[in-house]
VOKOL-941209 format. One record per residue (C-alpha): residue number from 1; residue in one letter; chain; x, y, z. Coordinates in Angstrom, 2 decimals, decimal comma, padded with zeros to 5 digits. Example, Ala and Ser with C-alpha at 12.3 -4.5 7.8 and 13.67 -1.06 7.14 Angstrom:
2
- 1;A;A;012,30;-004,50;007,80
- 2;S;A;013,67;-001,06;007,14
This chain:
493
- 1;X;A;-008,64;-054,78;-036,05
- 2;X;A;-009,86;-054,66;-032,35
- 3;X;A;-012,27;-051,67;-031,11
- 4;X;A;-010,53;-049,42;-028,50
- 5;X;A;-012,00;-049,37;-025,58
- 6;X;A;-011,96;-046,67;-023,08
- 7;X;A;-013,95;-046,01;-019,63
- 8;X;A;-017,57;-046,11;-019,69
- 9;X;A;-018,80;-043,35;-019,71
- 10;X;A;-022,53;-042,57;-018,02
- 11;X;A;-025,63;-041,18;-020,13
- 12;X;A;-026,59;-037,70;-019,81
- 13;X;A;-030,32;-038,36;-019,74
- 14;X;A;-029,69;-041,31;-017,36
- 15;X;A;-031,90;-041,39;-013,97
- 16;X;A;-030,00;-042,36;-010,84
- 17;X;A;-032,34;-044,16;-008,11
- 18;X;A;-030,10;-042,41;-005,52
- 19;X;A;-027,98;-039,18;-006,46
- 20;X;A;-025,31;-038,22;-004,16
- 21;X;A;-025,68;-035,40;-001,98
- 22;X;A;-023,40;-032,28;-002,84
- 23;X;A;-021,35;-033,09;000,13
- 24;X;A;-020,22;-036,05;-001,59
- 25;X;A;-018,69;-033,83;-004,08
- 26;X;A;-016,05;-032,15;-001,72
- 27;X;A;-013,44;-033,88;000,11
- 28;X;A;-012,85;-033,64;003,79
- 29;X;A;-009,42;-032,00;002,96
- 30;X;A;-010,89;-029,74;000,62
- 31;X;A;-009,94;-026,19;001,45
- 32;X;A;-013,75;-024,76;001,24
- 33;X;A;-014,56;-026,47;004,43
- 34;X;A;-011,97;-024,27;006,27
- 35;X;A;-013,58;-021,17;004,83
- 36;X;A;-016,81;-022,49;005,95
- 37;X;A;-015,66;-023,35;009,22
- 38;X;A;-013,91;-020,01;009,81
- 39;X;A;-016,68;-017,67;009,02
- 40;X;A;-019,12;-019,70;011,54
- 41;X;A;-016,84;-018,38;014,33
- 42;X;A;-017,40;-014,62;013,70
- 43;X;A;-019,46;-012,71;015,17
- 44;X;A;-020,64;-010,40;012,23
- 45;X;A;-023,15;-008,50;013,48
- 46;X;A;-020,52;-007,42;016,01
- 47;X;A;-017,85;-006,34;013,22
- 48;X;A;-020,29;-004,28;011,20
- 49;X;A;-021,65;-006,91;008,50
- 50;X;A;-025,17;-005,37;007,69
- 51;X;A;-028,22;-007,56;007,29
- 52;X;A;-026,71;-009,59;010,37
- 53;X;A;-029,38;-009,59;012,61
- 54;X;A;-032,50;-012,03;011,87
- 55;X;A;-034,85;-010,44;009,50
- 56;X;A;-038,76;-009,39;010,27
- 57;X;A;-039,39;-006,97;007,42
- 58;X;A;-041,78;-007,26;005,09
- 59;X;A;-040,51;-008,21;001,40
- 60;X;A;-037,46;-010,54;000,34
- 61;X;A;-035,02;-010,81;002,76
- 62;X;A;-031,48;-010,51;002,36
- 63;X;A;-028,65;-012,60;002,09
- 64;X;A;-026,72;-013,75;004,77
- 65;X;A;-023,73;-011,95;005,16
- 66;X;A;-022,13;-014,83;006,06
- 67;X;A;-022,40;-016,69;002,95
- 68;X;A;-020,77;-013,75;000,90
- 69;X;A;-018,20;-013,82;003,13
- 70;X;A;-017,52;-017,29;002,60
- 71;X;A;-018,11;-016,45;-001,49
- 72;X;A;-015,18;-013,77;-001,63
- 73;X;A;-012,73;-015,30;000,38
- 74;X;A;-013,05;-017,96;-001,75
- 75;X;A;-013,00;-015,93;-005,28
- 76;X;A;-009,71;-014,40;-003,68
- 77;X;A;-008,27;-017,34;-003,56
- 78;X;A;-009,20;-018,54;-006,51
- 79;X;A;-008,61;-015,80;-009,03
- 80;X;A;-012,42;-014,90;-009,35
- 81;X;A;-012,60;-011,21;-007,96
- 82;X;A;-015,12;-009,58;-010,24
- 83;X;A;-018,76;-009,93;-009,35
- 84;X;A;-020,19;-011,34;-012,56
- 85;X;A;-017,78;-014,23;-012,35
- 86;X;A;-018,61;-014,45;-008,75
- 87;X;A;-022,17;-014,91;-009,72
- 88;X;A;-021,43;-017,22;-012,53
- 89;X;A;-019,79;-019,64;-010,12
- 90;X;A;-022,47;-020,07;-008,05
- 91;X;A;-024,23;-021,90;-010,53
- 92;X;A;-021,63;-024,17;-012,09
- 93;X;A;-019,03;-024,48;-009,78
- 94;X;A;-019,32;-027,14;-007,31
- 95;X;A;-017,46;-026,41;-004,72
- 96;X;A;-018,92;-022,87;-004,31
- 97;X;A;-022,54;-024,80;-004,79
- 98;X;A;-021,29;-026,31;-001,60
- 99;X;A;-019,75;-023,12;000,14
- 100;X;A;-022,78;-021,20;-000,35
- 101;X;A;-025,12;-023,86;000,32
- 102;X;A;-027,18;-023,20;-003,24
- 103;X;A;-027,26;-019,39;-002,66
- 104;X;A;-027,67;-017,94;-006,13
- 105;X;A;-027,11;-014,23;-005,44
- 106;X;A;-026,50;-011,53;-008,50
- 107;X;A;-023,65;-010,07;-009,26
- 108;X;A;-025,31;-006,92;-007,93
- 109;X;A;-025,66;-008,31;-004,44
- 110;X;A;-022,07;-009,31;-004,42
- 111;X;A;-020,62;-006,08;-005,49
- 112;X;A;-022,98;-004,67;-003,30
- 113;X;A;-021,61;-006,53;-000,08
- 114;X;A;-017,86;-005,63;-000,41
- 115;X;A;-018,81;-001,91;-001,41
- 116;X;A;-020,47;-001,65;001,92
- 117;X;A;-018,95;-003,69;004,33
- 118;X;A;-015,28;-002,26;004,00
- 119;X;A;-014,75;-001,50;007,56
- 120;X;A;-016,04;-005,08;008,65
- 121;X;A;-014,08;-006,79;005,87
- 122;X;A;-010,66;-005,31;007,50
- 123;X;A;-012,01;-006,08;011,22
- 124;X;A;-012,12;-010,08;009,59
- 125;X;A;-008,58;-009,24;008,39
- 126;X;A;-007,76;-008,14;012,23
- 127;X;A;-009,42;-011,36;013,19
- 128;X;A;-008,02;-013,57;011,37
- 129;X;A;-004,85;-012,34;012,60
- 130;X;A;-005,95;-012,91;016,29
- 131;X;A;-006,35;-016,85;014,89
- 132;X;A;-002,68;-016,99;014,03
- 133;X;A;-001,49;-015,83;016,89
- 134;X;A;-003,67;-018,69;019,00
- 135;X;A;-002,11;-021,01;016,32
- 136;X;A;001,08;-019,95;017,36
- 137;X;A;001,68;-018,90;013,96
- 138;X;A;002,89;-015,43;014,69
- 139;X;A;006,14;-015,19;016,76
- 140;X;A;005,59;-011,59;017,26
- 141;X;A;009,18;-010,99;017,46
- 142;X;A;010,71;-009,98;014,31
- 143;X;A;008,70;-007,92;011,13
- 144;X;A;010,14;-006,54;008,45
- 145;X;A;008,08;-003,36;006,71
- 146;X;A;007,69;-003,08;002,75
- 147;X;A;005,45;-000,95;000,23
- 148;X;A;004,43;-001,47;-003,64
- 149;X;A;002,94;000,07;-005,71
- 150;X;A;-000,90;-001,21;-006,91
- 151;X;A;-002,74;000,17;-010,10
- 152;X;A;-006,22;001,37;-009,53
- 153;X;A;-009,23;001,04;-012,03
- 154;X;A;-007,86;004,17;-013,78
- 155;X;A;-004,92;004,86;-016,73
- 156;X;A;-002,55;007,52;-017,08
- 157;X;A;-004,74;009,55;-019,63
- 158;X;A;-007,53;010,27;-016,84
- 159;X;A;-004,71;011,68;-013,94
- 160;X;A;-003,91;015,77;-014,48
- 161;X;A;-000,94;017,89;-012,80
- 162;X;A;-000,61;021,28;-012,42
- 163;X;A;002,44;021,47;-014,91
- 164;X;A;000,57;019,47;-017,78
- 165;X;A;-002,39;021,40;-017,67
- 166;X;A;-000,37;024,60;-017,83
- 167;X;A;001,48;023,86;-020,31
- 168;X;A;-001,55;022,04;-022,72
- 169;X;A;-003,42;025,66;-021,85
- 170;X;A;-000,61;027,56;-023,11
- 171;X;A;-000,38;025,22;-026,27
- 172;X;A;-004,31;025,18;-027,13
- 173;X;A;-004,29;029,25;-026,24
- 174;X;A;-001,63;029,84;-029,08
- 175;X;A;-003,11;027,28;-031,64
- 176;X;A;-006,54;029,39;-031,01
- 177;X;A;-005,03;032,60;-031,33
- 178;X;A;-003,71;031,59;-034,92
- 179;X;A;-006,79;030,29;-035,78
- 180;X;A;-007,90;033,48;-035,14
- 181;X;A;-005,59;035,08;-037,18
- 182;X;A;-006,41;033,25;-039,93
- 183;X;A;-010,18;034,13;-040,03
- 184;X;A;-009,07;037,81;-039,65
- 185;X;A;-006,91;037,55;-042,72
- 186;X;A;-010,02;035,83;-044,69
- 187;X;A;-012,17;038,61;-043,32
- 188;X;A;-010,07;041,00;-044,52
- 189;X;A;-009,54;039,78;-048,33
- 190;X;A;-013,49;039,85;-048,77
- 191;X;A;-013,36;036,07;-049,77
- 192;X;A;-015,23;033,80;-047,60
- 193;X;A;-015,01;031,29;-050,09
- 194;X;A;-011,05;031,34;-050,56
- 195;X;A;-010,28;029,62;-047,02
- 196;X;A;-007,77;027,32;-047,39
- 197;X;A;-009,44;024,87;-044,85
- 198;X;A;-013,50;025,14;-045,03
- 199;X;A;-013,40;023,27;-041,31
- 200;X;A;-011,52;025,84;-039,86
- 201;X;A;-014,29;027,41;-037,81
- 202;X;A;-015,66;023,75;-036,53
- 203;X;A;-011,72;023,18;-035,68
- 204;X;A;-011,59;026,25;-033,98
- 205;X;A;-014,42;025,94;-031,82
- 206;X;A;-013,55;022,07;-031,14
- 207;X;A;-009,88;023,92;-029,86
- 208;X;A;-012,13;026,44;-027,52
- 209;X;A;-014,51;023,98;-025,91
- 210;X;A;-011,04;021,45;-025,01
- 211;X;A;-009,47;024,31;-023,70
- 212;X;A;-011,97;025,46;-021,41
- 213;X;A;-012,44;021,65;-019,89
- 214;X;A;-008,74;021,84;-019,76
- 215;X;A;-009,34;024,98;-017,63
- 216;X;A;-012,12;023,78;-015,46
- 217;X;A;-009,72;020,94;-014,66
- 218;X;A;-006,77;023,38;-013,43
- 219;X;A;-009,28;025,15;-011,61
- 220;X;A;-010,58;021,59;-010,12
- 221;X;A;-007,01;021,14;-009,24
- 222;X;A;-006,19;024,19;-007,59
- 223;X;A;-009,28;024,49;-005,04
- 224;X;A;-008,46;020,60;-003,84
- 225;X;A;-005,24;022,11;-003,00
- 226;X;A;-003,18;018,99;-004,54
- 227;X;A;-000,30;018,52;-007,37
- 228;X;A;-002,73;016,43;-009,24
- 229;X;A;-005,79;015,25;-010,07
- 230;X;A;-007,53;011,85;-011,23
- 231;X;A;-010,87;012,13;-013,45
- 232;X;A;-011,95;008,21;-012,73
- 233;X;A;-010,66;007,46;-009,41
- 234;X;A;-010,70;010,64;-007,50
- 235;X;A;-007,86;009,23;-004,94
- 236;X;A;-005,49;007,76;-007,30
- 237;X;A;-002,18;009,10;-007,74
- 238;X;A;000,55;009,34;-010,53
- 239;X;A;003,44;007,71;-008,19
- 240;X;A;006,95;006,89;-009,92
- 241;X;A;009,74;004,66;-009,07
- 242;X;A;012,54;003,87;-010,87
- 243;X;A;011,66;005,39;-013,87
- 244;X;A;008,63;003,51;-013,97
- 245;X;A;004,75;005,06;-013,36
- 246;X;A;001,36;003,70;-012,08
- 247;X;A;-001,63;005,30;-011,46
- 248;X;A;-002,76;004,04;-008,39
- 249;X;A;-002,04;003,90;-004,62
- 250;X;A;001,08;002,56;-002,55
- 251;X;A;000,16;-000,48;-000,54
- 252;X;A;002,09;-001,05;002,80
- 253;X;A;002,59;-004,64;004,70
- 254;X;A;004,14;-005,66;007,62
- 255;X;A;005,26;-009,31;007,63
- 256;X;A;006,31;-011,77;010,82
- 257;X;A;008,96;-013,64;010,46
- 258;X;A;007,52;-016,78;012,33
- 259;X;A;005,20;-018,17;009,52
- 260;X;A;005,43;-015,15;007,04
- 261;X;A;002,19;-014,05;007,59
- 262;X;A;000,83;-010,35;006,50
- 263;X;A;000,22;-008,58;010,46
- 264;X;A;-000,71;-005,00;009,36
- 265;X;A;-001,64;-003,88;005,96
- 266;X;A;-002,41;-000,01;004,91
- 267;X;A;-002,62;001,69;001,36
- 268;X;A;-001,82;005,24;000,88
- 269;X;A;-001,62;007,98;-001,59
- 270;X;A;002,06;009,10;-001,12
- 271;X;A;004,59;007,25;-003,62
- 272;X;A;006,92;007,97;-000,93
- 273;X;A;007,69;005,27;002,33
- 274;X;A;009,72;008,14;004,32
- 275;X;A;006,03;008,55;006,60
- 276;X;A;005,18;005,40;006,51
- 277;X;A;007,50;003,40;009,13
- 278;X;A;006,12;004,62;012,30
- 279;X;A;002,42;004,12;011,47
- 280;X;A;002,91;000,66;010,27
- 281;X;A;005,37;-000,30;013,08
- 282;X;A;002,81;000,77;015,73
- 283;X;A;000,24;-001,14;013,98
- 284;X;A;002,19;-004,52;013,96
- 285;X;A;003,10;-003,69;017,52
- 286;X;A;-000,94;-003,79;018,35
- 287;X;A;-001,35;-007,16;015,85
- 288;X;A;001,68;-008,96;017,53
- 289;X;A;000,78;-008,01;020,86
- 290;X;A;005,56;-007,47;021,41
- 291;X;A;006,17;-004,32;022,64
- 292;X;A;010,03;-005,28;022,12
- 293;X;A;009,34;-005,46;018,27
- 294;X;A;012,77;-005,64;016,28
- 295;X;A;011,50;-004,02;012,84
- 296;X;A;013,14;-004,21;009,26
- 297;X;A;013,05;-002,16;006,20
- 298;X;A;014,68;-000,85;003,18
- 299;X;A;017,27;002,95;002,73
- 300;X;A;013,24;004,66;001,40
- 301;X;A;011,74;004,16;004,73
- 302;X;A;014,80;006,31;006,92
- 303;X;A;013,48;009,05;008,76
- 304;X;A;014,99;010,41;012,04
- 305;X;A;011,13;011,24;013,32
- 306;X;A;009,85;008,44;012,60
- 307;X;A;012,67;006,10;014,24
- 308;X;A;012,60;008,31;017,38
- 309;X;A;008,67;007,39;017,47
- 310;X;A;009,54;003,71;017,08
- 311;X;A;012,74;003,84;019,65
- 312;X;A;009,62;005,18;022,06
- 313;X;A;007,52;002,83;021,37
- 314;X;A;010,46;000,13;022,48
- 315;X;A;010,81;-000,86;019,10
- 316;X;A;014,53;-001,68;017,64
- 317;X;A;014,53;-000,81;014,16
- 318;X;A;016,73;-001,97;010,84
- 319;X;A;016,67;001,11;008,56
- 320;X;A;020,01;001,60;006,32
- 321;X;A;020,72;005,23;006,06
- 322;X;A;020,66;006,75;002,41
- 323;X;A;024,25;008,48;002,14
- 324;X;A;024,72;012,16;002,14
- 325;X;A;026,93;013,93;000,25
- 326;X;A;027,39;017,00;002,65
- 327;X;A;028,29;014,45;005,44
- 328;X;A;031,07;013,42;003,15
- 329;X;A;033,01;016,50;002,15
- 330;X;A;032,90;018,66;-001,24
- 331;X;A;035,81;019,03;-003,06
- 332;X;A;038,23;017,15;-001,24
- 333;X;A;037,18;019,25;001,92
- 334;X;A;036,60;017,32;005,33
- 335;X;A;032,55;016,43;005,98
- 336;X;A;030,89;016,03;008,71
- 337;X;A;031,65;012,45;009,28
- 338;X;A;035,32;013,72;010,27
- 339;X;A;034,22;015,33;013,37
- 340;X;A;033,60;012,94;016,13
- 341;X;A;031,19;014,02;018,64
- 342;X;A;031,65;013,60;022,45
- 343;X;A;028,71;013,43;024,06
- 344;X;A;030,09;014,20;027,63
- 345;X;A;030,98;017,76;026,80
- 346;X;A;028,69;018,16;024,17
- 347;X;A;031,08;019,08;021,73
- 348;X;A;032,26;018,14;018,11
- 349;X;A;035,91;017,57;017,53
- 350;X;A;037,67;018,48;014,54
- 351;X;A;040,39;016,90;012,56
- 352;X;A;043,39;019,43;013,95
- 353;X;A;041,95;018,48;017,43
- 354;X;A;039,81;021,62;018,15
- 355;X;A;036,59;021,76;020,28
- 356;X;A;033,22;022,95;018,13
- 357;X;A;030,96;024,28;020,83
- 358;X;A;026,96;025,19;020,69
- 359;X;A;025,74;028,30;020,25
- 360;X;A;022,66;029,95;021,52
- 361;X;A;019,36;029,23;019,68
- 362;X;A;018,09;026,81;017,34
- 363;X;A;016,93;027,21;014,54
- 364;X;A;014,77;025,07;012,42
- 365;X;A;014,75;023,73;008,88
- 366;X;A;011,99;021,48;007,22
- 367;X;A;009,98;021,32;010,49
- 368;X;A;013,29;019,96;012,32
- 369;X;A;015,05;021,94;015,27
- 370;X;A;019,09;021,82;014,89
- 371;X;A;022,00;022,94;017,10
- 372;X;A;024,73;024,90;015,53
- 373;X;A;028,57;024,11;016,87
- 374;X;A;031,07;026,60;015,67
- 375;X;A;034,85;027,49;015,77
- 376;X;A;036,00;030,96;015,76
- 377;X;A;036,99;032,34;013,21
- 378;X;A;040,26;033,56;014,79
- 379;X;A;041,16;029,60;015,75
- 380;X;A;040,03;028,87;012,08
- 381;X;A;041,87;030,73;010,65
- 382;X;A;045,35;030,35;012,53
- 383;X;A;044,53;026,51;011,74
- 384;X;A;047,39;024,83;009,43
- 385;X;A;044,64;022,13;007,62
- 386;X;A;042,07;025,13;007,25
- 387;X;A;042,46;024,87;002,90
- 388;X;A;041,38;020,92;003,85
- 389;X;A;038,21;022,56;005,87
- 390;X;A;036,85;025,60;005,12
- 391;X;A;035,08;026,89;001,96
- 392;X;A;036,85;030,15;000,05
- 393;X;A;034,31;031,85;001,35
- 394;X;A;034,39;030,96;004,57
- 395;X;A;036,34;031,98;007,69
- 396;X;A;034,99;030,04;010,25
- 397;X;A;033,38;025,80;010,31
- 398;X;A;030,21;025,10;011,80
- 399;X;A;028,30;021,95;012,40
- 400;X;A;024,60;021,58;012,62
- 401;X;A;023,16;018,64;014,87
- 402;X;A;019,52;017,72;014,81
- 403;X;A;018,15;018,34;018,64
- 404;X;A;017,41;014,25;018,84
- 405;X;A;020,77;013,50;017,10
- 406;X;A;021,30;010,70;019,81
- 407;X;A;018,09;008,81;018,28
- 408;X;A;020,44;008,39;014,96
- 409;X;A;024,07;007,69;016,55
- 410;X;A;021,92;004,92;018,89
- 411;X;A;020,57;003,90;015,34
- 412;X;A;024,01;003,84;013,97
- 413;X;A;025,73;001,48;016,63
- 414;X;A;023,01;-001,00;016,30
- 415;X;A;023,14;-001,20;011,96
- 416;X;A;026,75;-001,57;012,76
- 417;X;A;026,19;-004,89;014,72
- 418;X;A;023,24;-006,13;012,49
- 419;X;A;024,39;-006,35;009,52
- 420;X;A;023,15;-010,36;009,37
- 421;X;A;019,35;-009,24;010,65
- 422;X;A;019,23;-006,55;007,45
- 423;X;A;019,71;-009,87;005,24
- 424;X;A;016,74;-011,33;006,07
- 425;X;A;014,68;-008,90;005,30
- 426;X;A;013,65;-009,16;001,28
- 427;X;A;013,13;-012,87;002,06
- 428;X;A;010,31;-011,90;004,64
- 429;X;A;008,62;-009,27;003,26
- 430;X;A;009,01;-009,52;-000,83
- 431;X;A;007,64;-012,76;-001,08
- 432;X;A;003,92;-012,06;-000,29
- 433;X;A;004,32;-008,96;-002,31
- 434;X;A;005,36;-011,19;-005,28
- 435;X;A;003,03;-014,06;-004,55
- 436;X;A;-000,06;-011,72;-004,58
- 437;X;A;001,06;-010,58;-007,55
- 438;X;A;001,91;-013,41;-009,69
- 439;X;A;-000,01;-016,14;-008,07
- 440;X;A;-003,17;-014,63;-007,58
- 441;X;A;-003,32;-012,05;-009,87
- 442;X;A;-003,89;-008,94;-007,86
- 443;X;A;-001,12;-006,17;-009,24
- 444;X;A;-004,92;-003,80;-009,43
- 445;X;A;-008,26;-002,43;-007,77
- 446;X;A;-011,34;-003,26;-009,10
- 447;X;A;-012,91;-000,37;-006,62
- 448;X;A;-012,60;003,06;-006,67
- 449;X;A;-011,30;005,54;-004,16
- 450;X;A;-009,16;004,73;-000,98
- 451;X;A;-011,54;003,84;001,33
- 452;X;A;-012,60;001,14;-000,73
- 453;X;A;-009,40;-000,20;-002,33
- 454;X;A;-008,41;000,27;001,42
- 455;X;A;-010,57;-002,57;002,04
- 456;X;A;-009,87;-004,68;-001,00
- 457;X;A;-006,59;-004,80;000,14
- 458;X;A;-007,42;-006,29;003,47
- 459;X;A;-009,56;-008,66;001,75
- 460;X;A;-006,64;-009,83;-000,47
- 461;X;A;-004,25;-010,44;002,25
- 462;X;A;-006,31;-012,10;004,71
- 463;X;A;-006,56;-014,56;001,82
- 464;X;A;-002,75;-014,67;001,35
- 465;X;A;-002,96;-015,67;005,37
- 466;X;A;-005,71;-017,94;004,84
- 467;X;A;-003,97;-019,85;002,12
- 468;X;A;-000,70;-019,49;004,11
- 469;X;A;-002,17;-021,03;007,31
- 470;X;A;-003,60;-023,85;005,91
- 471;X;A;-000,38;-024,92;003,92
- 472;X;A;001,35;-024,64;007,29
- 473;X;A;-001,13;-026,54;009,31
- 474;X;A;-003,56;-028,23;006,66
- 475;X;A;-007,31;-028,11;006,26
- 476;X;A;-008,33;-030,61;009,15
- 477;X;A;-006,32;-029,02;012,06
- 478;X;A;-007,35;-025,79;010,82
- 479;X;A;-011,29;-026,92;010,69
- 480;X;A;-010,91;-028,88;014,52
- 481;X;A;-009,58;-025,40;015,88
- 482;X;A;-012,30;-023,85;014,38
- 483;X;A;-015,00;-026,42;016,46
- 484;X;A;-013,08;-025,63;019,75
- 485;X;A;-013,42;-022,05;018,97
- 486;X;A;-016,77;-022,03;018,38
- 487;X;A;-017,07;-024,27;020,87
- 488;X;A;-015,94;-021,87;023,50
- 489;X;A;-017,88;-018,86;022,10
- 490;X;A;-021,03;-020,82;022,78
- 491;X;A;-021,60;-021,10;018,65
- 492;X;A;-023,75;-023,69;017,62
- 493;X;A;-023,40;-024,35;014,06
């Protein structure tokens, strides 16, 4: 029976008369060399890296900020976002031996270099952006606007409302106040010994000192002036959707539709898009450089401000209008959408052909002004379709108008026509939603508070870009813009 025979393999004690270099290790195509090559173009000192000057202290110096850089945009990538494995990596992992040139820092340093440099890390995120758009990556003409929902390093036990803690007061109150009742009765029959429960005193004072950290709590609550109140991450939030709730924050993305690359990123505290259009419209205006942005987003970001701010701004915006029932009509009755308005008498006109007219005033409602248009009551009620109009209690219609009403009929005419731009939306602006998600992992914070899962955030999606941009262009065209760049900044590597 013959041996098998299988490829030699080398000795583990064996001396090599000339060992290859670590550069021999990592191929020219190798997506580490981009990272490398990026990070020599910025100018960190000016973005607010610290430890970026040259160091003349006294003691050990520092790291360069650079080469942590180059460490977490590469742990991003990679699925390696805590610290410790970070640090681990450094030391067994070749191609990060190679990134960081043999830097060995702890995972102290590293956690230490994200938790301070969060305003630098999302002026790399800006730059980076910048890079696209000399790439030509970004067409700047089209973004559509999206928001999820990411869980921060905190659970649902830790997060307090105003209603729970009421209501867990009121239930450890009563549960006291029979305890005491029961020690009264056993006071009262002259036999300590004939307690049904011998803990009942250590219960009872377990039930007091829970009720009164219940009660600092509500008290906690009440002078921050919010609904709620998270015991780990200060900032969190309870936010629900669909039935479904996560403690954490709402992250916000605008997408371009050239290359599908992430141009303005935010993360907020309300589980609510209606405020968020606006903000991150004007900020993908600034990244884009197109002050003729066309914009896209679902029915939760409509708000008539908010698309008046954008229609300012010369921005066209895709926003489907949620429905509303008192537009429609109750009980058969006609709604508001059966009065056409005519805009050159400033009128509406009802069904039966009559002319609603403004009245004086305006009056306000939810921090919007509105114009009232009303029939008399006389012409209302001589009407023959007046059962098909008015309420039983009613003698007379009126309509109310918001005071920027045109904003929303302009916004009306142009959903009308764009009904094949709407569909294009989910395929811009879910997909790096999903891919961050599933693909690299990051559905949570590993910081805590906004400021810094703020900049986590921006870390994660300039590496969506980064991974993006060199699919789209590949690691060597990626690595000879970087030379010319540096090139042209005077850098010398």
């Amino acid at each position: 029976m013959s041996k098998r025979r299988y490829q030699e393999l080398q000795p583990r004690t064996a001396v090599q008369l000339l060992p290859p270099s670590l550069n021999d290790y990592v191929a020219p195509d190798n997506p580490v060399r981009a990272i490398d090559a990026f990070v020599q173009t910025l100018a960190l000192s000016e973005m607010g890296f610290g430890h970026a000057e040259a160091w003349s202290g006294s003691g050990q110096p520092p790291y360069d900020p650079a080469v942590l850089l180059k460490l977490y945009i590469y742990g991003y990538q990679n699925k390696i976002r805590s610290s410790r494995a970070l640090e681990k990596a450094t030391r067994c992992n070749v191609e990060v031996m190679w990134l960081c040139q043999g830097a060995r820092p702890t995972y102290k340093t590293i956690s230490d270099f994200r938790k301070n440099n969060l305003v630098a890390l999302r002026n790399v995120n800006r730059e980076f952006v910048q890079v696209c758009r000399d790439l030509s990556l970004i067409g700047g003409r089209r973004v559509a606007v999206d928001g999820t929902f990411l869980k921060a390093s905190a659970n649902g036990a830790t997060v307090h409302t105003k209603s729970e803690l009421a209501r867990e007061i009121s239930h450890l109150d009563s549960k006291i106040a029979a305890y005491f009742e029961a020690l009264a009765e056993a006071d009262d029959t002259d036999a300590e010994g004939d307690l049904s429960d011998p803990d009942l005193v250590a219960k009872m004072a377990a039930l007091v000192a829970r009720c009164e950290q219940k009660k600092a709590l509500q008290e906690r609550v009440l002078a921050s002036g919010e609904k709620q109140l998270s015991e780990v991450d200060p900032d969190a939030r309870l936010l629900s959707k669909r039935g479904k709730s996560v403690v954490g924050y709402n992250g916000q993305i605008a997408v371009d539709d050239e290359a599908k690359l992430i141009v303005a990123v935010d993360l907020v505290q309300d589980g609510n898009d209606t405020q968020q259009l606006a903000p991150m419209m004007t900020k993908a205006q600034e990244a884009t450089g197109n002050k003729d942005l066309v914009g896209l987003a679902d029915t939760g970001y409509a708000n008539g401000e908010h698309l008046k701010a954008c229609e300012e701004k010369g921005m066209a915006m895709y926003v489907p209008l949620p429905k509303q029932a008192s537009h429609k009509g109750l009980d058969g009755r006609f709604g508001r959408d059966d009065f056409q308005y005519d805009k050159t008498t400033d009128t509406y006109v009802c069904p039966a052909g009559q002319k609603l007219t403004p009245s004086a005033g305006k009056h306000t409602h939810k921090g919007k002004r509105y114009l009232t248009y009303r029939l008399s009551a006389k012409v209302c009620g001589a009407c023959p379709r007046k059962e098909h109009c008015l309420a039983p209690s009613k003698t007379y219609r009126l309509i109310r108008r918001w005071e920027h009403e045109a904003v929303m009929d302009r916004h009306r005419q142009r959903m009308a026509k764009g009904a094949g731009v709407m569909r294009q939306r989910g395929s811009l602006v879910e997909h790096p939603f999903g891919t961050l998600k599933c693909w690299a992992g990051i559905n949570y914070f590993l910081m805590r508070g906004l400021a810094k899962c703020r900049g986590e955030l921006n870390l994660m999606t300039l590496c969506y870009n980064f991974k993006r941009v060199l699919n789209e262009i590949g690691v060597g065209a990626f690595v000879a813009y970087c030379r010319a760049r540096r090139e042209l900044q005077g850098i010398r590597m």
